[in-house]
C-alpha positions in Angstrom: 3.1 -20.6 10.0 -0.2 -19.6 8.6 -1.4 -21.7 5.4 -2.2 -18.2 3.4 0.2 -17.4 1.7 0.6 -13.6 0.3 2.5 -12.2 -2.9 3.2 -9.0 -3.2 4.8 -7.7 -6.3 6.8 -4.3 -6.8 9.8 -2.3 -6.9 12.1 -2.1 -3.8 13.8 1.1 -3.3 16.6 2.9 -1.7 15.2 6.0 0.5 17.5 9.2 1.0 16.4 11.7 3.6 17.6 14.3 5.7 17.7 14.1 10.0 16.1 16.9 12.5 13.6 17.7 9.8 16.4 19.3 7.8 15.5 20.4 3.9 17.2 18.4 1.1 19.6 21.7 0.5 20.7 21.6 4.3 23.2 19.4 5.6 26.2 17.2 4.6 24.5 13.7 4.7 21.8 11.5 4.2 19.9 8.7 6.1 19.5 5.9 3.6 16.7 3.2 4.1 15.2 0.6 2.2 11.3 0.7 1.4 8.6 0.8 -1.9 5.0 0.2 -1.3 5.1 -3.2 -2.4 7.7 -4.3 -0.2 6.2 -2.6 2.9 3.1 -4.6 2.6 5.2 -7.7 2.7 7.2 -6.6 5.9 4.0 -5.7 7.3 2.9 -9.2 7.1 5.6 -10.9 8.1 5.9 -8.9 11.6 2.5 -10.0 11.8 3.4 -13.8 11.5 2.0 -14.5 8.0 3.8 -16.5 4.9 4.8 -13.9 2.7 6.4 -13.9 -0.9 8.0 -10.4 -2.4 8.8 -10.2 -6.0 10.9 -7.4 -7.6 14.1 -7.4 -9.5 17.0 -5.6 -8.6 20.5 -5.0 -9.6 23.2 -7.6 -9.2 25.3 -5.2 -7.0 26.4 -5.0 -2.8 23.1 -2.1 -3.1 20.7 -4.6 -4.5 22.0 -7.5 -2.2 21.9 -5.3 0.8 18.1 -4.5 0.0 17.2 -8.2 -0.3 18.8 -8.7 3.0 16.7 -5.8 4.6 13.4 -7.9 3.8 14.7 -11.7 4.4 16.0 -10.0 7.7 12.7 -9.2 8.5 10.9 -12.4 7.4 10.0 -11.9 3.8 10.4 -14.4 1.4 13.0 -13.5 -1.2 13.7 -16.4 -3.1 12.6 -16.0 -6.6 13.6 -12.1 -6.5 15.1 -11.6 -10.2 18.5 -10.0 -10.7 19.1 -7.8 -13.6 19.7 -4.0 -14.8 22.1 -1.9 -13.6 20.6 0.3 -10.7 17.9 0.0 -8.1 15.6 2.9 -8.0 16.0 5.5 -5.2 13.9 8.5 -3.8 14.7 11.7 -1.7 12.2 12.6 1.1 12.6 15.9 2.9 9.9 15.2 6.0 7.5 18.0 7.3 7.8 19.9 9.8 5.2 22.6 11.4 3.5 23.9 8.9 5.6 22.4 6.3 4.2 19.5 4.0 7.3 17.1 2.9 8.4 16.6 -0.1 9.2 13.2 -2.4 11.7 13.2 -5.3 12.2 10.6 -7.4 15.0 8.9 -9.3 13.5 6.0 -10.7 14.3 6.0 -14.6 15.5 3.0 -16.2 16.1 1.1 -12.6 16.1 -2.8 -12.3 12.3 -3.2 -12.2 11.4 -0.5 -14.7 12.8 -2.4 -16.9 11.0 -6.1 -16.3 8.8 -7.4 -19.2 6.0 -10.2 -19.6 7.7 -13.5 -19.8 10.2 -13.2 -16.9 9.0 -13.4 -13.9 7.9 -17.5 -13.6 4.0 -16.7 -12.3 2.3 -20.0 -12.5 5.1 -21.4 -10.2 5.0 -18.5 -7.8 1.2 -18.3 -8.0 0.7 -22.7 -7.1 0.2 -22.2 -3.6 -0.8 -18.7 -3.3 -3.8 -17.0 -1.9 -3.4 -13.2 -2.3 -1.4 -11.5 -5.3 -1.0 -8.0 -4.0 -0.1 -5.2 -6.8 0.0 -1.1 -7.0 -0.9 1.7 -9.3 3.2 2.5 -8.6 4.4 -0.8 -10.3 2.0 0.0 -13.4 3.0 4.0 -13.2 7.0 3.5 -13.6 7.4 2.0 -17.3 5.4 0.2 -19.7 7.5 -3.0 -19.4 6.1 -3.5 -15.8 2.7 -2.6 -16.4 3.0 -4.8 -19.2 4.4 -7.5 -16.4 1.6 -6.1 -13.9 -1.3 -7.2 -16.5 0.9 -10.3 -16.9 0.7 -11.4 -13.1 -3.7 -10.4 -13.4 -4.0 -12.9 -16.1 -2.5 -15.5 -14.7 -3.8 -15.1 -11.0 -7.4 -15.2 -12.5 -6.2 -18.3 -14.3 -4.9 -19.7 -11.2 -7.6 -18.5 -8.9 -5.7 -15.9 -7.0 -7.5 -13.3 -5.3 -6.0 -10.1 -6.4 -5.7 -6.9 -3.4 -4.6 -3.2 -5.7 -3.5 -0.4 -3.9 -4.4 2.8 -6.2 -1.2 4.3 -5.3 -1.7 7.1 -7.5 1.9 8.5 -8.0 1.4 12.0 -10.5 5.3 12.3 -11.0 5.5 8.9 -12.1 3.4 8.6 -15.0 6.1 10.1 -17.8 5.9 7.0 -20.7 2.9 8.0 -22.4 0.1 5.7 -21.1 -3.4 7.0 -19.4 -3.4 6.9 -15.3 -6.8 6.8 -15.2 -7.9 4.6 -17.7 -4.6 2.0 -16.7 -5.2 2.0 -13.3 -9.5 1.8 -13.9 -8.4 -1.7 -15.6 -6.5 -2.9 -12.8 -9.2 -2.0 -10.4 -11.9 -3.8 -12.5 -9.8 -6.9 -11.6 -9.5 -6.8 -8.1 -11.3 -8.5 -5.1 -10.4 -6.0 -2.7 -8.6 -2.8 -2.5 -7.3 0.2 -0.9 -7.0 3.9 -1.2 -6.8 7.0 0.5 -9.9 9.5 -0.2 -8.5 11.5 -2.5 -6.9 8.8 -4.8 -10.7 7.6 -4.4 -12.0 10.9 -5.8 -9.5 11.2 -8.7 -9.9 7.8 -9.8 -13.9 8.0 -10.2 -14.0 11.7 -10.9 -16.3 12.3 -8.2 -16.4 14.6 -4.9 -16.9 13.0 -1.8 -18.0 14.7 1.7 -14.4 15.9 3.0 -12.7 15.0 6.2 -12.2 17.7 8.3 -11.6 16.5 11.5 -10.1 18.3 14.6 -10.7 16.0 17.2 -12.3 12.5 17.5 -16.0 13.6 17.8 -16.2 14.5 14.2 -19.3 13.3 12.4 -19.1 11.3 9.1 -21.7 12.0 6.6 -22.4 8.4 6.4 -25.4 8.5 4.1 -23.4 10.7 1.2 -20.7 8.3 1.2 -23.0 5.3 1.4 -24.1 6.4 -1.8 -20.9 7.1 -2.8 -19.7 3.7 -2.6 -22.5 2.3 -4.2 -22.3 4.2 -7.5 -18.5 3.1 -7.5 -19.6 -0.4 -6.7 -21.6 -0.5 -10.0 -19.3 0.3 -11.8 -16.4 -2.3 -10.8 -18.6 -5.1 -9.5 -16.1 -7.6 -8.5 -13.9 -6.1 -5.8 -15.8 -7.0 -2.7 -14.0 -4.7 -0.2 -13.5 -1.4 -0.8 -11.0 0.0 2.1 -10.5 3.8 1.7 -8.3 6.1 4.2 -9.0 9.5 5.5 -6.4 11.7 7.1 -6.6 15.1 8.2 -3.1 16.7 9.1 -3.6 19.5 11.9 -0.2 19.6 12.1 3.3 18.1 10.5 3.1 15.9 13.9 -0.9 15.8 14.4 -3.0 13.5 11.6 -6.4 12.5 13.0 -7.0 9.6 10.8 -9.7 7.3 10.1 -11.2 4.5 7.3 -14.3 3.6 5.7 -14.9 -0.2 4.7 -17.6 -1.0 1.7 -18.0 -4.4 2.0 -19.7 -7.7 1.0 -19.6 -11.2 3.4 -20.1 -12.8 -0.2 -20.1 -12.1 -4.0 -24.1 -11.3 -4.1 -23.4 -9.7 -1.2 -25.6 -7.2 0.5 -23.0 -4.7 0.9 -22.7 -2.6 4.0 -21.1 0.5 4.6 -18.7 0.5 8.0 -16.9 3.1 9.9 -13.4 2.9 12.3 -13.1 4.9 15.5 -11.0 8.2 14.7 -7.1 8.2 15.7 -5.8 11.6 16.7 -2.4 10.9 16.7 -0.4 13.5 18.4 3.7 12.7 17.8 3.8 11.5 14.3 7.1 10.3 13.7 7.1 9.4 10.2 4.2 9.3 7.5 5.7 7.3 5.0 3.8 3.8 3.8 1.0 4.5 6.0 -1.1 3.4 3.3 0.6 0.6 3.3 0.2 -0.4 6.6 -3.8 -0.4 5.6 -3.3 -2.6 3.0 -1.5 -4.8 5.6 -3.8 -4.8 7.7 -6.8 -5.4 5.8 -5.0 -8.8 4.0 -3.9 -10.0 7.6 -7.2 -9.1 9.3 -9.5 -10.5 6.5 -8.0 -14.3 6.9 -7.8 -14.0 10.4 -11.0 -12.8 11.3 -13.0 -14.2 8.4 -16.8 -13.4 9.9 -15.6 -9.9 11.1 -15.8 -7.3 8.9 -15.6 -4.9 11.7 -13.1 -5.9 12.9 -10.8 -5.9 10.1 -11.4 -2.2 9.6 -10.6 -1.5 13.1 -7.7 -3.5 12.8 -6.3 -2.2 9.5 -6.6 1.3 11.0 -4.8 0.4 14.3 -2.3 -0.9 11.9 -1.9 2.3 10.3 -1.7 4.4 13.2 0.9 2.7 14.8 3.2 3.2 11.6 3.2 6.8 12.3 5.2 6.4 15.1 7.8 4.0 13.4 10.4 5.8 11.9 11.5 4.9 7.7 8.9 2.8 5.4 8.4 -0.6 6.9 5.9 -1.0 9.3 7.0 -2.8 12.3 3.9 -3.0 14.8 3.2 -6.3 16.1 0.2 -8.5 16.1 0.3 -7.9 20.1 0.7 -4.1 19.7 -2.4 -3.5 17.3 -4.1 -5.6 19.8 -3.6 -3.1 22.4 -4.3 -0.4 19.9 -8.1 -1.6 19.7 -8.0 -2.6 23.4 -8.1 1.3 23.7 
């Protein structure tokens, strides 16, 4: 067992979604599955061997239970999960097809951890031993309370000396409690040590085009030199994150993403930083989409303690990571350490 130890922190959820690329208003049944960004990133790592710690609170009910089971089957760490509330949060996903984009509803309102305050989760215990507190722009979108909680779990991993990995995870839909997206999720992001986001949660959150990925086959050239600049400017502005990990997908086709990532990056706090680029992906039999973002953020965490001196290499790998997850069906990412490995073998 590795001696890092992650904790990720979120709201697990129950998925409803229709077979053979059927719309929500077709059929007589749903596919249920268990997922939420937070709790992807922790089956991520345990499939990839590491000591993991998930933190959510759910509903005292067979639902709640059977979720909890879904991630300690899998090798997360459960064992400080609060119980409370009276229903765990679920969303609908009707999945593309062709030309057809999918489609997320949610049902999220007043759910087990929408309802989680400062004061209840035990940090400083959870935090003794920890190396990584992983949040998300999702857990500070749903309610006050848990972005109240979210701030919490910041203040007490600085105290602690916890590095601190925020996925932007900008949710629109989400945001219905009165509080500012922007300037909320700005504040968690000026806390951080290293981060994720796809490009255009990057370009909302700084207000600020970027050179668009429009790749139709693996031979596309990045405008490095724009988005250099790019990532310095951002840089300035929230100093302390020291890796900057941001996404790029371009979906020919419902079942054809050519994807690729960008990693702004320091080997120390006064750096200098450097500006790296991943191979491009075209990935032809995408199975399923969902917490491919995710997977980065897996990736990066896992690759980052286990390649140390390889910055390189833990874009390459984060990206492998994420491409494999588009051929595992539901939210967890399955892929193995030896199956990435082949990925970059490639």
């Amino acid at each position: 067992m590795r001696k890092t130890k992650f904790v990720t922190f979120g709201e697990l959820l129950l998925r409803f979604s229709k077979d053979d690329h059927l719309r929500l208003s077709q059929g007589g049944y749903f596919t249920s599955r268990y997922g939420g960004s937070e709790a992807n990133v922790a089956v991520s790592l345990a499939t990839l061997g590491d000591n993991v710690e998930y933190i959510t609170r759910l509903p005292e009910t067979p639902v709640g239970h059977a979720g909890l089971e879904s991630l300690m089957q899998l090798g997360v760490d459960c064992h400080r999960v609060l119980f409370g509330g009276t229903r765990i949060g679920t969303y609908y996903l009707e999945p593309a097809a062709g030309m057809r984009s999918s489609r997320v509803i949610y049902d999220r309102a007043n759910s087990a951890c929408s309802e989680l305050a400062p004061g209840m989760i035990p940090w400083r215990e959870i935090l003794k031993n920890a190396t990584v507190l992983h949040v998300s722009g999702i857990t500070a979108a749903i309610s006050q309370n848990s972005a109240d909680a979210t701030f919490e779990a910041l203040d007490i991993a600085d105290e602690m000396g916890v590095k601190v990995a925020f996925d932007i995870n900008y949710r629109k839909n989400l945001w219905r409690y009165g509080a500012d997206p922007r300037e909320t999720l700005k504040r968690i992001l000026s806390r951080c040590d290293m981060m994720f986001g796809d490009a255009i949660e990057f370009e909302w959150i700084c207000q600020r085009k970027q050179p668009p990925f429009t790749a139709t086959d693996t031979q596309f050239k990045m405008q490095m030199d724009e988005y250099q600049a790019w990532f310095e400017d951002l840089h300035r502005e929230f100093p302390r994150c020291q890796k900057w990990l941001m996404g790029m997908r371009n979906m020919v086709a419902s079942s054809r993403h050519l994807l690729t990532a960008l990693l702004y990056t320091a080997d120390n706090p006064e750096g200098p930083y450097r500006l790296l680029k991943a191979p491009i992906h075209d990935i032809n039999g995408v199975v399923d989409a969902s917490g491919v973002g995710d997977a980065f953020m897996a990736g990066l965490l896992h690759s980052v303690y286990t390649y140390p001196d390889n910055a390189q290499l833990q874009l390459n790998y984060s990206l492998a990571a994420s491409a494999l997850k588009n051929t595992i069906p539901g939210d967890y990412n399955l892929a193995t350490d030896e199956e990435i490995q082949e990925v970059l073998s490639m």
